[in-house]
N, C-alpha and C positions, 0 to 999 in steps of 0.2 A: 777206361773204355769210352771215354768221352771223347768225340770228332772235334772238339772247335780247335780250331791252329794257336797251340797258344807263345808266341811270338808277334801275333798281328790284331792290336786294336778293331775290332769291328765299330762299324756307326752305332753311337750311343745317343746320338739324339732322340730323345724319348717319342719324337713322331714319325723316325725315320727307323729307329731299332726296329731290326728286326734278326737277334741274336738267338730268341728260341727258336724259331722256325726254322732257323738255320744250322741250329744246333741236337745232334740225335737224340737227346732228353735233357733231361732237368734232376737235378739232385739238391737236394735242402737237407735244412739241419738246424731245427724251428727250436728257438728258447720260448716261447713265450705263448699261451693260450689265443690270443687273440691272432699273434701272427700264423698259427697251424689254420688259424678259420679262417684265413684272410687266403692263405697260399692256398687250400681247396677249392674254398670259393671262385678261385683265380681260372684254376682247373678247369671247373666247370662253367663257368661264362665267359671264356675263348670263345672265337670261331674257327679255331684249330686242335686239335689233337696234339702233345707230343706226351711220351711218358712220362711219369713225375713216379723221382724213388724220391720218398719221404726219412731220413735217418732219427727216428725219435726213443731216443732210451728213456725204457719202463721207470728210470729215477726220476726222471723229472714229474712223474706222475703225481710223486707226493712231495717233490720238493718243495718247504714251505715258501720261498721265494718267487718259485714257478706261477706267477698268477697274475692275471690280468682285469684291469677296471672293466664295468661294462662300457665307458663312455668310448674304449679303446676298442669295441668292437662298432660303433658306428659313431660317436660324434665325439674325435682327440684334439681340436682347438686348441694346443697352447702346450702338449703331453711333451715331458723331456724326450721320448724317444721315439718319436711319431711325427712326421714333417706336417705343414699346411695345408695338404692338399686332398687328406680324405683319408678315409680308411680303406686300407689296400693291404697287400702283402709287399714285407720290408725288405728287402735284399737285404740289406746292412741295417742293424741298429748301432747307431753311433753311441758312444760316451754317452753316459746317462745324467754328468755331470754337464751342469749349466756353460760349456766351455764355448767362446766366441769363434767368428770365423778363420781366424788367426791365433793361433797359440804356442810362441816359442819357446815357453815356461815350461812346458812339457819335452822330459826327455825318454821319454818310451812309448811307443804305442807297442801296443801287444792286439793283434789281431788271431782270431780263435770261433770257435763254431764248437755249439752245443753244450752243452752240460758243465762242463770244466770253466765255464765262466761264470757258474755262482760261485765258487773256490778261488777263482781267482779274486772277484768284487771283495769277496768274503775279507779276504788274506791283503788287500789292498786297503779295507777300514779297517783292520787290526793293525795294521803299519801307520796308518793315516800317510800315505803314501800318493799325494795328491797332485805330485808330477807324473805320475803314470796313468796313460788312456786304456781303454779297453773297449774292443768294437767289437761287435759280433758278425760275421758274416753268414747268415742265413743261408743264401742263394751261391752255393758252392761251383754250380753249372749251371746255363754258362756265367761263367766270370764277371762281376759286379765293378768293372775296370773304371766307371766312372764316378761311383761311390766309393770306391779305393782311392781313386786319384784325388777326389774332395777332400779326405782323411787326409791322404800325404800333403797336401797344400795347408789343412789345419794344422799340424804339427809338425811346422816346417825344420824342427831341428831335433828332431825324437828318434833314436833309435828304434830301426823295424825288428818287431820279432814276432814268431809265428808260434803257437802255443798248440799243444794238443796233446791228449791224453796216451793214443795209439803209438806204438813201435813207428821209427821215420818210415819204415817203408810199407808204413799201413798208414789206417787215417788220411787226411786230407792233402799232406803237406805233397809230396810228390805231384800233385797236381795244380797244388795254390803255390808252389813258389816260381815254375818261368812265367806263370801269368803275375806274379803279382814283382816280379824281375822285369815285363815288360812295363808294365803301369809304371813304375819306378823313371825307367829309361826314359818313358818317353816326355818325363817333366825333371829330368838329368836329377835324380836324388839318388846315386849312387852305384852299384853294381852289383851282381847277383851275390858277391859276400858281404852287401851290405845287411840282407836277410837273415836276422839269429833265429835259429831253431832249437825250441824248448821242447820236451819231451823225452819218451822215453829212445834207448838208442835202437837200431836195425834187430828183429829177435824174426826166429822163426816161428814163433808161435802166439798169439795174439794175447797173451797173458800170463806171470808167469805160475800160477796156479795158486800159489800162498797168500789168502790174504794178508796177513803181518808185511810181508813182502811186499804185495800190493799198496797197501798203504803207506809205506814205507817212501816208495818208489814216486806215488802222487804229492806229498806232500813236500817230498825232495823239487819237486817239478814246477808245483804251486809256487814254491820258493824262491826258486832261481826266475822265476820269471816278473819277480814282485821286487828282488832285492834291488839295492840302490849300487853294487857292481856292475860294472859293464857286463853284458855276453861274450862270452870267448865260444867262439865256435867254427870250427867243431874240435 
């Protein structure tokens, strides 16, 4: 139900954006304590108005990794996953890993929102699988096209895959792949089958009621998007 055209790069220049206002709301999909205060805080010191749907699962409430320094709520100097410029709301948290502006060692990025990214870091140090990125993209809408494109220019030779817990025709992915097809395009890294999609396959029903099953299903998921096989998809 989001308006923005997603085929056509809007101005990203960060004193010339003007992607929310122009955009019918906003949709997020917060990992981390500090970034949920930051993206409120956001909210309410506009001088505009646009709707903000917040997607935050009751798990991350007690997940032990879920947590934030207090220096990440007002002074992050130097933080792996907090740029120089102040404390703000992230659109993207990049690699948490000390990785340089350039990184062709890397052959996966797995881009992903929410919750399924402590399982995946998780299942990423149980492998010590240290050619594989993981970014989190927060700011689902509008489209974070120029912190995506930063990502695709750091890992200039890494397999895209797009990760997520939901049925393809739930969750994010219907939305985040011709936007993240255009990003791609427009810095020529490949074409809309360059995009692997992880997760579970098209269901009508947003779960499929057994846990065993459930479980089952996620860590099959976890996997494939961790393994050192290429994606074959679909």
């Amino acid at each position: 139900m989001s308006d923005d055209h997603p085929f056509v790069i809007p101005e990203m220049e960060p004193t010339l954006r003007k992607q929310i206002q122009e955009c019918n709301w906003q949709v997020v999909n917060v990992t981390t304590p500090a970034n949920y205060f930051h993206v409120m805080r956001r909210q309410i010191h506009r001088e505009f108005r646009k709707p903000l749907i917040v997607m935050a699962p009751k798990n991350l409430l007690r997940h032990k990794d879920c947590k934030s320094n207090l220096s990440e709520f007002d002074d992050v100097q130097g933080h792996p996953g907090f740029d120089k410029q102040g404390t703000r709301f992230k659109r993207l948290i990049k690699d948490q890993n000390d990785h340089s502006d350039l990184e062709e060692g890397i052959r996966r990025l797995v881009l992903c929102s929410g919750k399924v990214y402590y399982e995946l870091d998780e299942k990423r140090k149980n492998k010590k699988a240290k050619d594989v990125a993981i970014c989190r993209v927060e700011q689902l809408c509008p489209f974070p096209y120029d912190l995506i494109q930063r990502e695709l220019k750091r890992y200039s030779n890494a397999e895209i895959v797009w990760c997520q817990e939901e049925p393809m025709n739930m969750g994010a992915y219907s939305y985040i792949a011709p936007r993240l097809y255009t990003a791609m395009k427009a810095l020529q890294r490949g074409n809309f089958d360059d995009i692997k999609y992880v997760g579970r396959p098209p269901s009508a029903a947003t779960a499929t009621g057994f846990y065993t099953v459930h479980q089952k299903e996620q860590a099959e998921l976890v996997e494939k998007t961790i393994q050192p096989e290429p994606i074959q998809f679909p």
